[in-house]
C-alpha positions in Angstrom: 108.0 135.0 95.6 111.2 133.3 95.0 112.1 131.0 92.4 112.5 127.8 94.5 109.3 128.9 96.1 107.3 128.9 92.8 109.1 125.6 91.8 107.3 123.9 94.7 104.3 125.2 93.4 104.2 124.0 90.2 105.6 120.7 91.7 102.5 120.7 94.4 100.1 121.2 91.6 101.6 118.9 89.2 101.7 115.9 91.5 98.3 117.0 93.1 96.4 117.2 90.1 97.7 113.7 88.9 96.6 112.4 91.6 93.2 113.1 91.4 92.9 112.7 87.7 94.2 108.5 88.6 92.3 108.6 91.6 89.1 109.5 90.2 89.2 106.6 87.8 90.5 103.8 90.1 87.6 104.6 92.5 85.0 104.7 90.3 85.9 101.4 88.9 84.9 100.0 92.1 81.9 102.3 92.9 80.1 101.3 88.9 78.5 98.4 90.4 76.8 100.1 93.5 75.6 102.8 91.1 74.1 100.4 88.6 72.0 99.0 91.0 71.2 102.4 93.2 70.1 104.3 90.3 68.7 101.1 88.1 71.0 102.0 85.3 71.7 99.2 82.2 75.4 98.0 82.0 76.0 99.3 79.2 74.7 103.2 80.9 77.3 102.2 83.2 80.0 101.9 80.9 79.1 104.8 79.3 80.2 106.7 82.7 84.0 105.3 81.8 83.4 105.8 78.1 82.3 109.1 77.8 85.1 110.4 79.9 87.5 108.5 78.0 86.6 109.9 74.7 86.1 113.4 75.8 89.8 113.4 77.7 91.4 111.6 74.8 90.0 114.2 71.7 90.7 117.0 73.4 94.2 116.7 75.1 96.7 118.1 72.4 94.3 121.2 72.0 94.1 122.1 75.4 97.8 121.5 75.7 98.0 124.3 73.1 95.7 126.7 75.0 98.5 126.2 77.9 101.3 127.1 75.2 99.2 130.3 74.6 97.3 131.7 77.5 99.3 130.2 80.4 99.6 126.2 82.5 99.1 128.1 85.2 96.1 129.8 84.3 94.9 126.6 82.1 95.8 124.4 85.5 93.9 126.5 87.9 90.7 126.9 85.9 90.7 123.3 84.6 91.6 122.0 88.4 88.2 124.4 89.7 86.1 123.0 86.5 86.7 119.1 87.5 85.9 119.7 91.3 83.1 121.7 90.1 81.8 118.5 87.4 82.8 116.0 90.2 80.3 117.3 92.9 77.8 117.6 89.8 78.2 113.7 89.4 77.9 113.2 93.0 74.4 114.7 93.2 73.5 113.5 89.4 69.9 112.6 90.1 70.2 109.8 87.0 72.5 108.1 84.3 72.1 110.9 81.6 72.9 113.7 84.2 75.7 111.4 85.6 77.1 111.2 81.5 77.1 114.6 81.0 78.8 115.3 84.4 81.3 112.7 83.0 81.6 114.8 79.8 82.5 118.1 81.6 84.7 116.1 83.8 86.4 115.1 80.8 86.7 118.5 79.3 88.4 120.0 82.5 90.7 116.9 82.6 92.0 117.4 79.5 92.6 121.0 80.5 94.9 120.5 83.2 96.2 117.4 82.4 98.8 118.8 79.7 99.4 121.7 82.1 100.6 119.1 85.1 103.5 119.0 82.6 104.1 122.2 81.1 104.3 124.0 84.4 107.1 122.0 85.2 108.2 122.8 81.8 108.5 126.1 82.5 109.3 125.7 86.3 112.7 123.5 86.2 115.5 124.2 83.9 115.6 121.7 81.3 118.8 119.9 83.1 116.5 119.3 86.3 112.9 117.7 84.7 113.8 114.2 86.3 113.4 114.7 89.9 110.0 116.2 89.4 108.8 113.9 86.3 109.9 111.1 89.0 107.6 112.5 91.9 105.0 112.9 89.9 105.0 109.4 88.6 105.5 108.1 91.9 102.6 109.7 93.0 100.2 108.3 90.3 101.8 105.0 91.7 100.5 105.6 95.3 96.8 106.6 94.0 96.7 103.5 91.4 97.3 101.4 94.6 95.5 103.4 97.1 92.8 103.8 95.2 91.0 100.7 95.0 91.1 100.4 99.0 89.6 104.2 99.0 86.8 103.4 96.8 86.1 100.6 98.1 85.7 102.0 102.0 83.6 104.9 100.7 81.2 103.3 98.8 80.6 100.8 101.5 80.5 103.0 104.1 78.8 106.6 102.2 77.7 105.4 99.4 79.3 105.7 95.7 78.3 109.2 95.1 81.1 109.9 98.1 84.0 108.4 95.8 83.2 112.2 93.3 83.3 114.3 96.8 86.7 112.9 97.4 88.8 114.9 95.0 87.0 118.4 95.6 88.4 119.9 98.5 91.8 119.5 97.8 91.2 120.2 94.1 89.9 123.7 95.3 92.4 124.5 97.6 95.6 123.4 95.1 93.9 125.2 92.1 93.5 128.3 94.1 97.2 128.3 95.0 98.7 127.7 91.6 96.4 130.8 90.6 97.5 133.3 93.2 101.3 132.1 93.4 102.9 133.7 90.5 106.2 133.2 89.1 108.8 136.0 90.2 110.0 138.7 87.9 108.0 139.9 84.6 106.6 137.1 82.5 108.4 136.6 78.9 106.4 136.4 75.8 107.2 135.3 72.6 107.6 137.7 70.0 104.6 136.0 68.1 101.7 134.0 69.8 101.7 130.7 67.8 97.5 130.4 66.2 95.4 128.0 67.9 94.6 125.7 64.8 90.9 124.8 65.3 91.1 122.9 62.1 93.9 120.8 63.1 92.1 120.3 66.9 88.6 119.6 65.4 90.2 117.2 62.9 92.5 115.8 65.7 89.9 115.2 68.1 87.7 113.1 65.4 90.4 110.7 64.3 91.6 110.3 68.6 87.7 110.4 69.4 86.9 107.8 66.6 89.7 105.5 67.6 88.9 105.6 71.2 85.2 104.5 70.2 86.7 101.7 68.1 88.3 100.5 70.7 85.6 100.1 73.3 83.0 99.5 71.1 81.1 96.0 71.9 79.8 95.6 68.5 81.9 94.9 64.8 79.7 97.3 63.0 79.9 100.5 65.1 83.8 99.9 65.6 84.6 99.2 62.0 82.5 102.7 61.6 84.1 104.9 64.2 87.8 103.5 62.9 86.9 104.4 59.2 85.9 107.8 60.9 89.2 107.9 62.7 91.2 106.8 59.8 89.3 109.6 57.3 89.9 112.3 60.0 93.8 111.2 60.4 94.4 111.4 56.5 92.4 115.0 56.5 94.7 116.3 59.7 97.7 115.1 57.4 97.2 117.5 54.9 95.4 120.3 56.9 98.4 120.5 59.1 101.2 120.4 56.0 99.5 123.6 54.6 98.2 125.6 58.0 101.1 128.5 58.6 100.4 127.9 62.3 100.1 123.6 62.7 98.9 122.3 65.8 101.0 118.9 65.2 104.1 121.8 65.2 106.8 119.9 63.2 109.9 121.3 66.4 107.3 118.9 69.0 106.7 115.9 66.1 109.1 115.5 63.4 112.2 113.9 65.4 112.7 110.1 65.7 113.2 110.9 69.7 109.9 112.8 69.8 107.7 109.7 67.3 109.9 106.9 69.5 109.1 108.7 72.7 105.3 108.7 72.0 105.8 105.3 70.9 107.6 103.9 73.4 104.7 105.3 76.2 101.9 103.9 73.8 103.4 100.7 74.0 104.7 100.2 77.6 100.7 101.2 79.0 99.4 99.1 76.3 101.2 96.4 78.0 100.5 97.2 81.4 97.2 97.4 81.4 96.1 94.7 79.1 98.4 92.6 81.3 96.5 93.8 84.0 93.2 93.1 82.7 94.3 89.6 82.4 95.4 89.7 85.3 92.3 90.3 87.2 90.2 87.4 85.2 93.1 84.9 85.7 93.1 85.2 89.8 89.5 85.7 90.1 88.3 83.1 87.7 91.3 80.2 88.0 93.0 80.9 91.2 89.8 82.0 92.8 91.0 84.8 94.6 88.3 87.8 95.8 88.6 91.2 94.7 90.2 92.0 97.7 92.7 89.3 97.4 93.4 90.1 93.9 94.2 93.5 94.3 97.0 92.2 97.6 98.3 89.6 95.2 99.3 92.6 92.5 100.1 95.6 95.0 103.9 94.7 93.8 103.1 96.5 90.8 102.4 99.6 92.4 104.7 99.5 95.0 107.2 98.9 92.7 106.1 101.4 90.7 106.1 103.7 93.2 109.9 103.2 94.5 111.4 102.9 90.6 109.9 106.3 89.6 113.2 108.3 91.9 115.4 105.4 91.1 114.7 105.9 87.3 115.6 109.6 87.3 118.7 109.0 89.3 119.6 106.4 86.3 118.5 109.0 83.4 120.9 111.0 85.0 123.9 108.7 85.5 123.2 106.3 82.1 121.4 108.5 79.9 117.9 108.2 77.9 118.9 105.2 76.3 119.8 103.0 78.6 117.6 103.7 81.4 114.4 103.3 79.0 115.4 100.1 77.4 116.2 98.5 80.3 113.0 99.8 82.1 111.0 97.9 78.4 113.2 94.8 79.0 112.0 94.3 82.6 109.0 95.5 81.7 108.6 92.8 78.7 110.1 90.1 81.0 107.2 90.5 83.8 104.3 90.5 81.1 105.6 87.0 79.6 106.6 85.4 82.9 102.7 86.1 84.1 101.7 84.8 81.2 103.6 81.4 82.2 101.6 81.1 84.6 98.8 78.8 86.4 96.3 77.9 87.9 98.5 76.7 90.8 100.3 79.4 90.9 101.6 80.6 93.9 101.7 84.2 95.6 105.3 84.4 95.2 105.7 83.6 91.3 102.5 85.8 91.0 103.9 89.0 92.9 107.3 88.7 91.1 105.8 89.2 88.2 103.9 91.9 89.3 107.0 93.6 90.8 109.0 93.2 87.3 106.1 94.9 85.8 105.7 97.9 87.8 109.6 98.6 88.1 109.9 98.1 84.5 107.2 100.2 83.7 107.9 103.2 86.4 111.0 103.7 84.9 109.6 103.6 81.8 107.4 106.3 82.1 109.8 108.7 83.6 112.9 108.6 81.1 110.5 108.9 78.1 108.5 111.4 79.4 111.7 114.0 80.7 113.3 113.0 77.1 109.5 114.4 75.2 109.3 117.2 77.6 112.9 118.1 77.7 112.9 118.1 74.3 109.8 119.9 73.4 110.6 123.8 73.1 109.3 126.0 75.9 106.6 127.1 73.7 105.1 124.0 73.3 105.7 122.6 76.0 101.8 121.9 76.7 101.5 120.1 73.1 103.9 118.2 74.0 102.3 117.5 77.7 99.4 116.8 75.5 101.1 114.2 73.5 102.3 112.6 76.3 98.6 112.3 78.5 96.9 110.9 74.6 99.6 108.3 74.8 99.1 107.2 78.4 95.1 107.5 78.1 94.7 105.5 74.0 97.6 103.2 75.2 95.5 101.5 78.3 92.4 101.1 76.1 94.1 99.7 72.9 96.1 97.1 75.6 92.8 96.1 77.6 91.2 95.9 73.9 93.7 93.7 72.1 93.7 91.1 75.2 89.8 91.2 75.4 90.4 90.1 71.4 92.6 87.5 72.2 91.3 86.1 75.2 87.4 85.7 73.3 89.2 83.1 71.8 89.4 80.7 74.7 87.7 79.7 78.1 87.0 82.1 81.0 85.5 79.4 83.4 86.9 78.1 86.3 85.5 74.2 85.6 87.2 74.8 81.7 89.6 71.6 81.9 91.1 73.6 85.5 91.0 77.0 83.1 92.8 75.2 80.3 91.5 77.3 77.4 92.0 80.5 79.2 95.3 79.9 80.3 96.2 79.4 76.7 94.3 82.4 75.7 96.0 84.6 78.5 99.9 83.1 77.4 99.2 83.9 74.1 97.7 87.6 74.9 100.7 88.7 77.1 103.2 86.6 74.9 102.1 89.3 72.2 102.1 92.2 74.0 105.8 91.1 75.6 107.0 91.0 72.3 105.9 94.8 71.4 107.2 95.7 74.2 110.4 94.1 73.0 110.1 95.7 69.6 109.6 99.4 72.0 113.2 98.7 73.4 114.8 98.1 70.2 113.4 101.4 69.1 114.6 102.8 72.3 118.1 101.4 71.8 117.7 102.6 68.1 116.2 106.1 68.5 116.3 107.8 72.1 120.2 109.9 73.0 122.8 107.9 74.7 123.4 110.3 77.2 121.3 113.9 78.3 120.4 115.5 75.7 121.9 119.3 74.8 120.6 122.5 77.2 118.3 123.6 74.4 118.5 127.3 73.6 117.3 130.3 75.9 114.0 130.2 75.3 110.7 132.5 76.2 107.6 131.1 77.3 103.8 131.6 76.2 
């Protein structure tokens, strides 16, 4: 097969298995309430099907990313793609809540297989000089299944049931991983002179501290989170100093030890962070003070992803003509704008004011997302390319939960009723809460405008893959 023809391969799985990774969680945030109630399950069992996932995707990312680096993205896609259709239709048929966890669980284990591999197959794919285009379709596609995917899990469950919305994803899941698997790339594949070690001291002690934060995060009660972060925070220092002495680190100091690399990492932390805790608001403020229905609320922000969707090519044709720098600060600017302008807003707001907001978010934050990830991709070497796909997948999955969980903080602080002095308290809580997160997202563009290359960064060296 020819080159171009194995390019759209690993393009077609990348964007395919993206989409189903963000599909599978926007439907089932809309199928949880149907399954509480057909299976009798507690809230809190219910949350546990989010959780679960959450924690097992988060601790195991970097480590599977290295297993791509080793054995293959190809190999670690295709296997990891079969695994999460397989766990998927387990879910569907779990007969209660602790089957439907564990089903989660090995849904989360797959993820975090092929998640890192969606990037390191394009890695390998494109030459370093090409990453954009493809990064950009990719992003645009998670766009498309955070907006579609509401509306599709909201027409299954009503009309099949919620056990339907883990069907969805398995056909095509089968049919994409079995094509990455037979479609090979042309000529003999290169190997490194020296397989880098897997580190299973570095991944046990990294998935602790990222599983321990994760818990912290979500946690409902003081006691278990202050726990789980003295966990995470003991497992961090440990990694620290297992990693400095290992001959073989997982952390590998060529993937970690640049300013563009930490700012990169940073800079994605940041920008989901304050997406999706201005989301969250979001969703409380037109529900609870505008009034809107769920239906209605998800119209008044389809902006977001639309925007979203159409600023994911335009970024990578502005990484290409302006450079790293200038394309992700600008992207954190618009992004900060939108955040602090919703914030501004009230209870009479109109659908306008609401959607431009909305828009300003989701261009700001498309963009976003494809300059820094083509400049820690680019960057990483060929053979680590899937810890550095790893990286990238632990910022975009902690990132969400530490945004949703800093604005649940803030917001306890004021009122969440609609008869609260017209949503007074609230509205305070909510300006405050995105006023915050506006400003790191401010503090993420100075470190672009600090940190990231002013123009494309240098064709690295011929390289070998892994």
């Amino acid at each position: 097969m020819s080159a171009a023809a194995h390019r759209r391969v690993a393009l077609a799985g990348s964007v395919v298995g993206a989409v189903l990774v963000a599909l599978d969680g926007t439907v089932l945030t809309i199928a949880q309430p149907a399954l509480k109630d057909d299976l009798g399950a507690s809230l809190d069992a219910v949350q546990w099907t989010s959780t679960a996932y959450l924690i097992t995707v988060a601790s195991l990312l970097v480590f599977a990313g290295r297993l791509g680096d080793r054995y293959g993205h190809r190999r670690l896609f295709g296997y990891g793609m079969l695994g999460f259709a397989a766990a998927s239709a387990g879910v569907g048929l779990a007969p209660g809540t602790g089957w439907l966890i564990a089903g989660r669980v090995a849904q989360g284990v797959c993820g975090a297989l092929l998640q890192p591999a969606t990037l390191g197959m394009l890695r390998a794919a494109f030459p370093a000089d090409r990453l954009g285009p493809p990064i950009a379709a990719r992003t645009a596609a998670i766009g498309l299944a955070a907006a579609a995917g509401p509306l599709v899990g909201g027409i299954l469950t009503t009309r099949f049931g919620w056990r339907s919305v883990f069907f969805l994803g398995v056909p095509p899941a089968v049919v994409i991983a079995a094509l990455v698997l037979l479609v090979r790339a042309p000529g003999p594949t290169p190997r490194p002179a020296r397989a880098a070690g897997l580190d299973p001291g570095g991944a046990l002690l990294l998935g602790c501290a990222l599983a321990g934060l994760v818990t912290a995060l979500v946690s409902p009660h003081g006691a278990s989170a202050v726990a789980a972060l003295a966990g995470a925070t003991g497992a961090a220092l440990l990694l620290v100093r297992h990693e400095r002495r290992t001959a073989d680190p997982l952390l590998a100091p060529a993937v970690v030890a640049t300013p563009v690399t930490a700012a990169a990492l940073g800079i994605l932390l940041t920008a989901s962070a304050a997406l999706f805790g201005a989301l969250f608001t979001a969703t409380y403020f037109l529900q609870e003070l505008i009034g809107l229905d769920p239906l209605g609320t998800a119209l008044r922000m389809a902006p977001l992803a639309l925007c979203m969707v159409a600023a994911a090519p335009l970024g990578a044709v502005l990484l290409r003509r302006c450079g790293a720098r200038a394309t992700t600060t600008g992207g954190l600017v618009v992004l900060s704008v939108g955040v602090l302008a919703f914030g501004r807003l009230g209870p009479g707001a109109s659908a306008a004011a609401t959607g431009l907001c909305a828009a300003a978010m989701g261009a700001g934050f498309g963009t976003v997302m494809v300059s820094a990830t083509e400049v820690l991709v680019r960057r990483a070497p060929k053979a680590d390319a899937g810890v550095a796909g790893g990286l990238q997948q632990t910022a975009m999955n902690v990132g969400p939960t530490l945004g949703v969980a800093l604005t649940t903080m803030m917001l306890a602080s004021g009122g969440t009723g609609q008869h609260d002095a017209l949503g007074a308290g609230f509205a305070a809580s909510m300006r405050t809460a995105l006023t915050v997160l506006a400003a790191l997202t401010a503090v993420a563009a100075v470190a672009a405008l600090r940190a990231l290359p002013a123009g494309a960064p240098p064709h690295p060296a011929p390289e070998v893959s892994g």
